[in-house]
TIVEX-852049 format. One record per residue (C-alpha): residue number from 0; x, y, z; residue in three letters. Coordinates in nm, 3 decimals, m for minus. Each point is the difference from the previous one (the first is absolute). Layout:
N
> resi_px_py_pz_resn
> NUM_X_Y_Z_ALA
...
This chain:
444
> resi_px_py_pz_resn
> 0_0.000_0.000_0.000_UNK
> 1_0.170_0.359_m0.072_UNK
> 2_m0.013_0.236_0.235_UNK
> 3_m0.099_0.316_m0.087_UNK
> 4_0.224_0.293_0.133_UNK
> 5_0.175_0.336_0.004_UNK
> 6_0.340_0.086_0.157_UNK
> 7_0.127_0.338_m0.031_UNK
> 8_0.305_0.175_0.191_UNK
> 9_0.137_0.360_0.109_UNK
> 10_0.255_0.125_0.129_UNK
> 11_m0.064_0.148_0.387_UNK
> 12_0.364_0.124_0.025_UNK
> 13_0.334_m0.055_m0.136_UNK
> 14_0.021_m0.293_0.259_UNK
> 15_m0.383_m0.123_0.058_UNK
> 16_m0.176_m0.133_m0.298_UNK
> 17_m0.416_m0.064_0.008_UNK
> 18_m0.140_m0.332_m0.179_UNK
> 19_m0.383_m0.016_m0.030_UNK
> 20_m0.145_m0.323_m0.098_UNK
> 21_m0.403_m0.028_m0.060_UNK
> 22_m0.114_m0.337_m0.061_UNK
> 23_m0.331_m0.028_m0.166_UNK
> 24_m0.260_m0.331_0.068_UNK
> 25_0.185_m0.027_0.324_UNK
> 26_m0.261_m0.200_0.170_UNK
> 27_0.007_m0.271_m0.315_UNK
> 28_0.362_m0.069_0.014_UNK
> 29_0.080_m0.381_0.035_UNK
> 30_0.401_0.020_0.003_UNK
> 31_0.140_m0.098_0.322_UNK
> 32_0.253_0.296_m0.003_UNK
> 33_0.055_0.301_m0.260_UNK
> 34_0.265_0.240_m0.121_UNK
> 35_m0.007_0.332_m0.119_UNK
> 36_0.229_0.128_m0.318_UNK
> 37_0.359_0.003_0.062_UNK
> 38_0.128_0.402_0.064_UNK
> 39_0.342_0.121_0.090_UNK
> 40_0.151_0.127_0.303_UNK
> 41_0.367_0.101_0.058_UNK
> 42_0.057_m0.213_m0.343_UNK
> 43_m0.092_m0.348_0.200_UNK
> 44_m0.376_m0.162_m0.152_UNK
> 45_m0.258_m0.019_0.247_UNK
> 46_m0.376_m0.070_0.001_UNK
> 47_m0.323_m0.052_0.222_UNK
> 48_m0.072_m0.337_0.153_UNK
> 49_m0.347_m0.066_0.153_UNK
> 50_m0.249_m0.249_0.073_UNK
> 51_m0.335_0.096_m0.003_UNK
> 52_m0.130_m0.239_0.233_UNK
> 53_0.276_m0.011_0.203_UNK
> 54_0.299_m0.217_0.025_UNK
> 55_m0.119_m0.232_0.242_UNK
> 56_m0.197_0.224_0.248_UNK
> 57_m0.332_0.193_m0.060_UNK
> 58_0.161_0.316_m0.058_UNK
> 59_0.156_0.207_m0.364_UNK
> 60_0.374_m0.100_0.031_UNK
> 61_0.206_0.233_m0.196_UNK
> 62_0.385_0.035_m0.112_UNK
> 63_0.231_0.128_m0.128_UNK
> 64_0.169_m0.192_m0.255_UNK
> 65_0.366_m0.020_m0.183_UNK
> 66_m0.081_m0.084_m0.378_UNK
> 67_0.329_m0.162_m0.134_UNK
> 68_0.113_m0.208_0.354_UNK
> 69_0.038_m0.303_m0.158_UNK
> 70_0.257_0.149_m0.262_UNK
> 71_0.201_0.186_0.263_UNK
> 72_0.300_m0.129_0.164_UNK
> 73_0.067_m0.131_0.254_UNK
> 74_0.062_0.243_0.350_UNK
> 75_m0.195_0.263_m0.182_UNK
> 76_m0.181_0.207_0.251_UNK
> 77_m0.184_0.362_m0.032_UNK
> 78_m0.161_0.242_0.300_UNK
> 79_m0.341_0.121_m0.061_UNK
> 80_m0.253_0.213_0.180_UNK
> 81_m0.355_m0.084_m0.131_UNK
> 82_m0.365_0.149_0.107_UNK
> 83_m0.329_m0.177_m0.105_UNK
> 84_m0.325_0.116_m0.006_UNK
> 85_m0.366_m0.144_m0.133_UNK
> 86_m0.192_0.337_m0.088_UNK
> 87_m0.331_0.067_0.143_UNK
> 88_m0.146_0.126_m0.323_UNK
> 89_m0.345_0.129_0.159_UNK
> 90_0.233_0.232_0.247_UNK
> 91_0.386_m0.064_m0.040_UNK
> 92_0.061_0.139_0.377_UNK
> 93_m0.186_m0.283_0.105_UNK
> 94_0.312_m0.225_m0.139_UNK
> 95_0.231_0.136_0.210_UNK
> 96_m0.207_0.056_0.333_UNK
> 97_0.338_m0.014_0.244_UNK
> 98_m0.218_m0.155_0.260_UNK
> 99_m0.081_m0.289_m0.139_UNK
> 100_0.311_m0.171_m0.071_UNK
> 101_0.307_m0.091_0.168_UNK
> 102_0.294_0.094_m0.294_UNK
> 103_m0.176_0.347_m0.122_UNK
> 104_0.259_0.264_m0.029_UNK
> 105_0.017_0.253_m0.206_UNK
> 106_0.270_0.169_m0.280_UNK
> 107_0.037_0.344_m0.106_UNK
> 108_0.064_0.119_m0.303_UNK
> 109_0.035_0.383_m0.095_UNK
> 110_m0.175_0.044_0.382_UNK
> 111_m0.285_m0.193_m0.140_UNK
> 112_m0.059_m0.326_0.210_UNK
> 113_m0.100_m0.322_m0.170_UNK
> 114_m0.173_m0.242_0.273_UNK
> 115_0.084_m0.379_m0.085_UNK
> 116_m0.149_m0.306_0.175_UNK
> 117_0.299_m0.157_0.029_UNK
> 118_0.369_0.096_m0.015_UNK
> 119_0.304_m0.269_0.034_UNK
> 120_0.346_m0.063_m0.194_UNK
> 121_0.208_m0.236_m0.068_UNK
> 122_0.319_m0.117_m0.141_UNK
> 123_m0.097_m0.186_m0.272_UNK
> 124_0.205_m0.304_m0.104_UNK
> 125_m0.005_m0.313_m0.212_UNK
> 126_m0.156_m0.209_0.282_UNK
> 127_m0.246_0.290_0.108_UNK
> 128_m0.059_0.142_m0.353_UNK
> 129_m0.375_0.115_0.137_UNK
> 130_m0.130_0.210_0.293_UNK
> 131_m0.327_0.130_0.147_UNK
> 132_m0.272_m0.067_0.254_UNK
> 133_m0.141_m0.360_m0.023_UNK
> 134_m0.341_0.119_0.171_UNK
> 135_m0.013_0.378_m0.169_UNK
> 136_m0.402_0.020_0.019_UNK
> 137_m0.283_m0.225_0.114_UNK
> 138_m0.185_m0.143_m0.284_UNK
> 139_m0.336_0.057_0.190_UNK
> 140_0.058_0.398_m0.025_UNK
> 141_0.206_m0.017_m0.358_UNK
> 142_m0.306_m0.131_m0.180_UNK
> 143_m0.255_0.216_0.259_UNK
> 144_m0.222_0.222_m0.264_UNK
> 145_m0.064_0.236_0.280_UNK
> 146_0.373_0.086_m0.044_UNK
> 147_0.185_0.067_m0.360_UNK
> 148_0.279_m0.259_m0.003_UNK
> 149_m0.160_m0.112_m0.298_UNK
> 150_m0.190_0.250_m0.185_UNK
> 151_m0.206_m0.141_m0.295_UNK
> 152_0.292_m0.312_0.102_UNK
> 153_0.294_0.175_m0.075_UNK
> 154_0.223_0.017_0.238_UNK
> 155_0.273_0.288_0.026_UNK
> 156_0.329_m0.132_0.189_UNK
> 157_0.279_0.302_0.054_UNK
> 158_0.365_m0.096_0.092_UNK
> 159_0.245_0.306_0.049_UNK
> 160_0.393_m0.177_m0.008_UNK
> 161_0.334_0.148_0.081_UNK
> 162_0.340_m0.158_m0.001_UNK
> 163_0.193_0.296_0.160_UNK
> 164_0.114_m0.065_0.355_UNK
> 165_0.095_0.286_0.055_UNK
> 166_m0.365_0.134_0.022_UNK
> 167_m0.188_m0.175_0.301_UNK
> 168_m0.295_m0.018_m0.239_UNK
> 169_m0.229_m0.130_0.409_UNK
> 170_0.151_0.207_0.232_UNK
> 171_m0.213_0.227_0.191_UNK
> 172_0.198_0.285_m0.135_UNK
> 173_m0.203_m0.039_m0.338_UNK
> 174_m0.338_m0.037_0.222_UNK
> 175_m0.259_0.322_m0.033_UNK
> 176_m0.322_0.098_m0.022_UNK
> 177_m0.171_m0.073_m0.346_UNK
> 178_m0.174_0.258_m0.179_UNK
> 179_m0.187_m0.211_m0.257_UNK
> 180_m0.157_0.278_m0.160_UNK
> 181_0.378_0.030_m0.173_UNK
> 182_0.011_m0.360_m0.010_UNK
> 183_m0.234_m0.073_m0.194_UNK
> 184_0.126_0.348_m0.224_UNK
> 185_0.325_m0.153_m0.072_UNK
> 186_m0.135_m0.319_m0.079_UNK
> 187_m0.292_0.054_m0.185_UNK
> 188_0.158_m0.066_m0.338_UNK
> 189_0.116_m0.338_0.154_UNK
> 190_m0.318_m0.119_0.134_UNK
> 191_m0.226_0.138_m0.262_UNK
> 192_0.180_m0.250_m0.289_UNK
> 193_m0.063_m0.302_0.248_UNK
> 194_m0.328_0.094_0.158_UNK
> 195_m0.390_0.022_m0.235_UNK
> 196_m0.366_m0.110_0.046_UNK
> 197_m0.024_0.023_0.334_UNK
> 198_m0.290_m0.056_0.193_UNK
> 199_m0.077_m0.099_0.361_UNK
> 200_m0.131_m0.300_0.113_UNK
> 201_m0.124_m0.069_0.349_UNK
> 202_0.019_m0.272_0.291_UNK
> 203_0.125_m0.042_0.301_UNK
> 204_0.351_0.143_0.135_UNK
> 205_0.247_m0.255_0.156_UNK
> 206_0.235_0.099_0.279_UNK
> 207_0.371_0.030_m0.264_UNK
> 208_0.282_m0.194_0.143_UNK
> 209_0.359_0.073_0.049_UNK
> 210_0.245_m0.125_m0.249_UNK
> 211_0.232_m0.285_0.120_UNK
> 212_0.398_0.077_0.049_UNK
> 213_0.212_m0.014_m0.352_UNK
> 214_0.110_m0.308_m0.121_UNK
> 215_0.070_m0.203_m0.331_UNK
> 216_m0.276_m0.203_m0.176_UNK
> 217_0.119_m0.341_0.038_UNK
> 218_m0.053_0.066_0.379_UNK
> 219_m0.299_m0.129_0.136_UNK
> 220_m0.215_0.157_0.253_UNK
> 221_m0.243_m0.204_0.208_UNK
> 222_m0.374_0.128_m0.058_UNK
> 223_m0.100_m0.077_0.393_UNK
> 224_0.318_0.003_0.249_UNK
> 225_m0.010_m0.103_0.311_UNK
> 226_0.037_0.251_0.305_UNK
> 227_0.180_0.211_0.019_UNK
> 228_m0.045_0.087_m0.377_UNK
> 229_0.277_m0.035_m0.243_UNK
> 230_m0.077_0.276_m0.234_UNK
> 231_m0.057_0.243_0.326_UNK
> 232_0.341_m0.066_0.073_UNK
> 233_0.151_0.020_m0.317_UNK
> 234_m0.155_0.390_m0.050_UNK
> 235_0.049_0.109_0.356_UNK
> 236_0.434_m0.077_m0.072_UNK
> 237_m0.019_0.083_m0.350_UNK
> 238_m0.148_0.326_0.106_UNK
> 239_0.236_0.031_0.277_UNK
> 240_0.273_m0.059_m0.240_UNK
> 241_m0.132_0.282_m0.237_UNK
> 242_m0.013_0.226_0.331_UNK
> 243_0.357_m0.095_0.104_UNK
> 244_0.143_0.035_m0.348_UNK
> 245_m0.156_0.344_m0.058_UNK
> 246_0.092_0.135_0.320_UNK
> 247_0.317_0.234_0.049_UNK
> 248_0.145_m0.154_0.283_UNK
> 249_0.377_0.189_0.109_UNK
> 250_0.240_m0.317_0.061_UNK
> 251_0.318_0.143_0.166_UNK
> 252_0.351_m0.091_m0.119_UNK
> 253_0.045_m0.283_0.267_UNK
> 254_m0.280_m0.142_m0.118_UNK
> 255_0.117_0.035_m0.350_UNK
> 256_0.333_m0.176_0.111_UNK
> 257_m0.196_m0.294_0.189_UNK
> 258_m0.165_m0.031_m0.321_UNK
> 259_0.300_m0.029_m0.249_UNK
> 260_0.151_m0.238_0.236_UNK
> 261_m0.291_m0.221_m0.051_UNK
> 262_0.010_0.024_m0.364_UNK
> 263_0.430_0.003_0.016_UNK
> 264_m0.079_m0.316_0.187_UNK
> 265_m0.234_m0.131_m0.223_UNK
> 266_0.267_0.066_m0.257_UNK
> 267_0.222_m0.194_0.137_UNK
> 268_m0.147_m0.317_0.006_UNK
> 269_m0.065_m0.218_m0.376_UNK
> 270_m0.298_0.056_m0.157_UNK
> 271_m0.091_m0.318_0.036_UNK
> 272_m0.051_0.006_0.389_UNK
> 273_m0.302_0.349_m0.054_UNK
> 274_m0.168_m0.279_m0.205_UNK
> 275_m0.238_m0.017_0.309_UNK
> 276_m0.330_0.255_m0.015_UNK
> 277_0.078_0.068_0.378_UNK
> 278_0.338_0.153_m0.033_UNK
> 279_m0.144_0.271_m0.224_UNK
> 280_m0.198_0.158_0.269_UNK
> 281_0.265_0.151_0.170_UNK
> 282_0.160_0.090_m0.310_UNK
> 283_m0.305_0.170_m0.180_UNK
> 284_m0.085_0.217_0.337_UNK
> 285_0.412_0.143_0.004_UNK
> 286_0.008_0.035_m0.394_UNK
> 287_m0.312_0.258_0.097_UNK
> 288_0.134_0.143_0.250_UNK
> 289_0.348_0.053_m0.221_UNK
> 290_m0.209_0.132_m0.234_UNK
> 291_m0.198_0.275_0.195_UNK
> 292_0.313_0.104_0.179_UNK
> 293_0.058_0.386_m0.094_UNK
> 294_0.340_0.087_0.225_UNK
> 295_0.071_0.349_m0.124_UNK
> 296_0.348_m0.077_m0.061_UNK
> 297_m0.117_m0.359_m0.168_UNK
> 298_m0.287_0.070_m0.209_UNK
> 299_m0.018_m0.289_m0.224_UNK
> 300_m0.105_0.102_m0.387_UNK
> 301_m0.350_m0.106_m0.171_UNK
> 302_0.206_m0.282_m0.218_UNK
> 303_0.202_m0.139_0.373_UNK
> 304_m0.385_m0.034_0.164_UNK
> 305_m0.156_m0.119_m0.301_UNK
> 306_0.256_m0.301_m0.027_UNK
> 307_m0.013_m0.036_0.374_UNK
> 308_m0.401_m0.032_m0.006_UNK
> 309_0.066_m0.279_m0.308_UNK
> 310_0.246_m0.156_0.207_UNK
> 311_m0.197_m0.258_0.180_UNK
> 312_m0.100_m0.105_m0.330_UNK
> 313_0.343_m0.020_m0.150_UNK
> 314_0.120_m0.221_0.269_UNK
> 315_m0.291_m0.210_0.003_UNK
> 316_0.029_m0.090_m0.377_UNK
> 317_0.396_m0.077_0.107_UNK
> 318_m0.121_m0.238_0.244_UNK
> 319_m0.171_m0.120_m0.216_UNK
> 320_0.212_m0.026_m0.252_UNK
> 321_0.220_m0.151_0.236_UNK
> 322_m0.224_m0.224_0.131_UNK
> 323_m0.106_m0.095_m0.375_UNK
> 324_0.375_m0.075_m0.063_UNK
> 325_0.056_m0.209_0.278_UNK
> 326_m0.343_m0.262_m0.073_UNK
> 327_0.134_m0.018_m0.356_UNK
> 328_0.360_m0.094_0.117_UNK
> 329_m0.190_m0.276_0.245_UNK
> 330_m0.237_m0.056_m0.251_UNK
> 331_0.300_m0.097_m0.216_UNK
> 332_0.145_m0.192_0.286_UNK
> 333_m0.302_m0.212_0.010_UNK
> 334_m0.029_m0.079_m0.380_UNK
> 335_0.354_m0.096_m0.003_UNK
> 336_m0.068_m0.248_0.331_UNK
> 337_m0.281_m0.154_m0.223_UNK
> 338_0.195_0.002_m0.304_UNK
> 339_0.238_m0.228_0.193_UNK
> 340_m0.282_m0.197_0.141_UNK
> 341_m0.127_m0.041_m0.334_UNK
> 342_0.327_m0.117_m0.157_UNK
> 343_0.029_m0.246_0.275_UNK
> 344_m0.341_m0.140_m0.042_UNK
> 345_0.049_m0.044_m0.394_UNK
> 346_0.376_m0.168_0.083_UNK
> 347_m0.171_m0.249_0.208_UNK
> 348_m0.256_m0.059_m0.237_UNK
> 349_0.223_m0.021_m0.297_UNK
> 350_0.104_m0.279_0.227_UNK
> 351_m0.262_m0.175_0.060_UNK
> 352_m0.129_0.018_m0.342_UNK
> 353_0.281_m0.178_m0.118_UNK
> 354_m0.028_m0.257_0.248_UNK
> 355_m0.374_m0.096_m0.069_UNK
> 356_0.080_0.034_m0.396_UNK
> 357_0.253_m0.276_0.076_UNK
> 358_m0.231_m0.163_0.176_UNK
> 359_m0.281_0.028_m0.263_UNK
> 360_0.232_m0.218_m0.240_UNK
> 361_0.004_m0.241_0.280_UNK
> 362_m0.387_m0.029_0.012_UNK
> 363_0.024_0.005_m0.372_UNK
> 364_0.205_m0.322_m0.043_UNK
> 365_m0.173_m0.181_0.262_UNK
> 366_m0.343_0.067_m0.163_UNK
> 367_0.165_m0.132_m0.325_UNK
> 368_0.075_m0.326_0.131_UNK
> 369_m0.346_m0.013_0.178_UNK
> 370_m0.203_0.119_m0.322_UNK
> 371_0.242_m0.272_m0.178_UNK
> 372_m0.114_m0.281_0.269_UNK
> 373_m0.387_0.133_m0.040_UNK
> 374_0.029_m0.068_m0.341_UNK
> 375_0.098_m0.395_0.019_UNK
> 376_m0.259_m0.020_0.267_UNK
> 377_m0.250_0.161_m0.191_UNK
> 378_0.071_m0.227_m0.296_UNK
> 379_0.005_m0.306_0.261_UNK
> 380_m0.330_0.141_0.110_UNK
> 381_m0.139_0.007_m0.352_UNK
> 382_0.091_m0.402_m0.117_UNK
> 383_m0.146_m0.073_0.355_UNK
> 384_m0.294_0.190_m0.103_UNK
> 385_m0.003_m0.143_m0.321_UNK
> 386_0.025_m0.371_0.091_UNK
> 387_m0.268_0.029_0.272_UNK
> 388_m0.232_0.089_m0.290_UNK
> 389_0.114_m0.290_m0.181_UNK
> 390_m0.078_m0.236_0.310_UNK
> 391_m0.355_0.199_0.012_UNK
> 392_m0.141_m0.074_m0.367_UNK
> 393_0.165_m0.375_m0.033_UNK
> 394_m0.145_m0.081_0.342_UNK
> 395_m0.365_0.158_m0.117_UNK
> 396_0.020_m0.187_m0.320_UNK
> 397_0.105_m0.290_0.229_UNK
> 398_m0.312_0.033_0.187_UNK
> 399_m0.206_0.021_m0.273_UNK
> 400_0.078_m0.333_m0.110_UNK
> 401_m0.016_m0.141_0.340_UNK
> 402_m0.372_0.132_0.024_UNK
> 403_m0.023_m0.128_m0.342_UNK
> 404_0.137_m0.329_0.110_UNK
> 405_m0.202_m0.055_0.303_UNK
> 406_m0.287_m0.007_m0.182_UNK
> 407_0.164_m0.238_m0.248_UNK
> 408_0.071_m0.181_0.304_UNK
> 409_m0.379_m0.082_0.122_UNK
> 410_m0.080_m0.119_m0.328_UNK
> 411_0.276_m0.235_m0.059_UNK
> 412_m0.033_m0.134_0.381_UNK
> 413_m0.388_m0.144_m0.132_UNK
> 414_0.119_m0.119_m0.315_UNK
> 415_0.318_m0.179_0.188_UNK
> 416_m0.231_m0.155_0.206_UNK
> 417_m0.219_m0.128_m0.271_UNK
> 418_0.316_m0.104_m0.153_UNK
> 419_0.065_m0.204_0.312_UNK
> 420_m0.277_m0.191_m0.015_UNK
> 421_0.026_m0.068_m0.333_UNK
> 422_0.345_m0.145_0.047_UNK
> 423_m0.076_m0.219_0.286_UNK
> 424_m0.362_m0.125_m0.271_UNK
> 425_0.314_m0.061_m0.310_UNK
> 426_0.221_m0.193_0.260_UNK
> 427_m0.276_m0.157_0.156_UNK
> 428_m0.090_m0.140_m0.397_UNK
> 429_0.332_m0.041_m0.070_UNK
> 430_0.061_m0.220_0.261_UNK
> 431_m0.333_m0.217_m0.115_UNK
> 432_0.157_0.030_m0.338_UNK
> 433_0.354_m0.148_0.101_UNK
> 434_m0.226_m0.256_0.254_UNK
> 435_m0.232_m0.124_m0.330_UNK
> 436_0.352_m0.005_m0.213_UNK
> 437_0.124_m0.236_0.285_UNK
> 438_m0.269_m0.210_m0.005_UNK
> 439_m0.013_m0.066_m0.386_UNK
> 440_0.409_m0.059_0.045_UNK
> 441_m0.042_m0.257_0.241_UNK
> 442_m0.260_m0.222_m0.177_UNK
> 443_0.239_0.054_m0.346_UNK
């Protein structure tokens, strides 16, 4: 689905640039997460990342969002200041009502004041390439119609950015009364290219919620936490942090000293052993205090702070880099322990593969001579077979003819017997015969 959109810029000041982004059919977007065109400031690519129905809680989560990360190398970092703002577009002050957020603060530009909802910064780095508030504005009073977070469904997002530290784009040095009647004067070409058709719907208002503390996207912020409450937490130290940071607090020179010993000492060690979260601590609060020291004989230049507030940084990415050196040389330790493992294992089994391959042509030659010795019995088995077949048709035939001959037998029993009497009636005759031939002889 495309999203339907307009993203224009202007210049505030040489060193604060405006982005407006209205976003039309707001209500009717399905993408999890969009971003706004890619503009420019201090030559680095940057864009707006939000998610309209929150990244994982019920509130707008917003950002802001380096373009080109994944091309950039590696220990790239840059410091931004960024303000965000949803607009109101039924009455803009109500956008920046002070007293119902947590992070509102305000900047002033020409002694005009510009109210934001939220104000944070950042350094910005390959692993952190995004930035924002993860719960910005509840979704209950973004979409209420009573307010004009989105007028005829457009809604108008703001983001001021500036990448100078040497302004302190939150501190309360910048904080003054607004007159929005020249507000709204020097912005009126601005918001009159984003902003048409209004009209004002009505329903019920809902109580507006503070934004949660800055963070990147991929962080994930529970929707119901358990008491006490995570996100009241994270904004009453992130706004203590913006306090603390903005304040002008004198740090004498033994201080000072105390301070570069820590970071001498620091120093000192390899880069490897500040690979541990808890040993910048220390380090960050005397790099700030180093930084904010103004000795009247010492007065460090804009560059020497500057590089001292990116110092933390600098030597985290060298522990890092350190630490990132040192799991590749185990890493390389390890794959050479497997490697000889591995050779090993395929030495033993060249072994034993030769051994059962030997013993294959064993097995061979033994089923040989056993396939030879099946075949003679087999052929054995066959002349058995075949003689047993012989014995079974000469004996049936046999028994034919004895059935045959038994009944032969009956027969020739009666006629013997006749016979027998008939021979005992010739000899009985014959013997009258031979006794009448005697007779006649013996009167011859």
């Amino acid at each position: 689905m495309a999203v339907d959109s307009k993203f224009q810029s202007m210049d505030i000041d040489v060193k604060i640039k405006k982005f407006t982004w209205r976003i039309q059919n707001f209500s009717s977007l399905e993408v999890k997460k969009l971003y706004s065109e890619v503009f420019t400031v201090d030559d680095y690519k940057w864009r707006i990342l939000i998610f309209p129905k929150g990244n994982n809680v019920d509130h707008l989560s917003i950002y802001l969002d380096v373009a080109d990360s994944a091309t950039l190398p590696y220990g790239w970092s840059k410091y931004a200041q960024v303000g965000f703002g949803v607009i109101d577009q039924l009455d803009r002050e109500t956008s920046s009502t002070k007293e119902s957020v947590s992070f509102c603060t305000e900047l002033v530009v020409d002694d005009k004041a510009l109210l934001f909802l939220a104000v944070t910064d950042h350094c910005f780095n390959v692993r952190e390439a995004d930035w924002g508030f993860t719960s910005f504005l509840s979704l209950t009073e973004l979409h209420n119609p009573k307010r004009g977070y989105l007028l005829n469904d457009a809604c108008l997002v703001e983001v001021y950015v500036c990448t100078d530290k040497t302004l302190d784009f939150i501190s309360h040095e910048f904080i003054v009364e607004t007159d929005w009647d020249e507000l709204k004067a020097k912005e009126a070409d601005c918001v009159k290219a984003v902003i048409d058709n209004q009209k004002t719907p009505t329903t019920k208002p809902v109580e507006i919620t503070p934004p949660s503390p800055t963070q990147s996207s991929s962080q994930t912020v529970a929707i119901e936490p358990e008491e006490p409450a995570e996100e009241d937490m994270n904004t009453f130290f992130t706004s203590l942090e913006s306090e603390l940071s903005s304040s002008r607090i004198v740090y004498s020179k033994e201080e000072a000293k105390e301070a570069l010993a820590k970071i001498n000492e620091a120093l000192n060690t390899t880069p490897l052993n500040l690979n541990d979260s808890g040993k910048f601590s220390p380090l960050k609060q005397a790099i700030m205090i180093l930084a904010r020291f103004d000795g009247s004989s010492t007065t460090l230049t804009i560059q020497q702070k500057n590089e001292l507030l990116g110092l933390e940084e600098r030597l985290k990415e060298l522990a890092n880099r350190a630490a990132k050196a040192v799991q590749d040389k185990d890493q390389l330790t390890a794959k050479e322990s497997i490697k000889r493992t591995m050779t090993c294992n395929l030495e033993s089994s060249l072994i034993r593969y030769k051994d059962l391959e030997t013993e294959v042509k064993q097995v061979d030659q033994i089923l040989a001579a056993l396939h030879e010795e099946v075949e003679g019995a087999q052929k054995r088995k066959e002349k058995m077979l075949a003689e047993r077949k012989g014995i079974y048709s000469s004996c049936k035939e046999m028994k034919v003819e004895l059935d045959a001959l038994g009944k032969e037998l009956a027969e020739s029993e009666a006629t013997a017997k006749v016979g027998e009497e008939e021979e005992k009636s010739v000899e009985a005759e014959w013997g009258r015969i031979r006794d009448f031939i005697s007779s006649i002889e013996a009167k011859i």
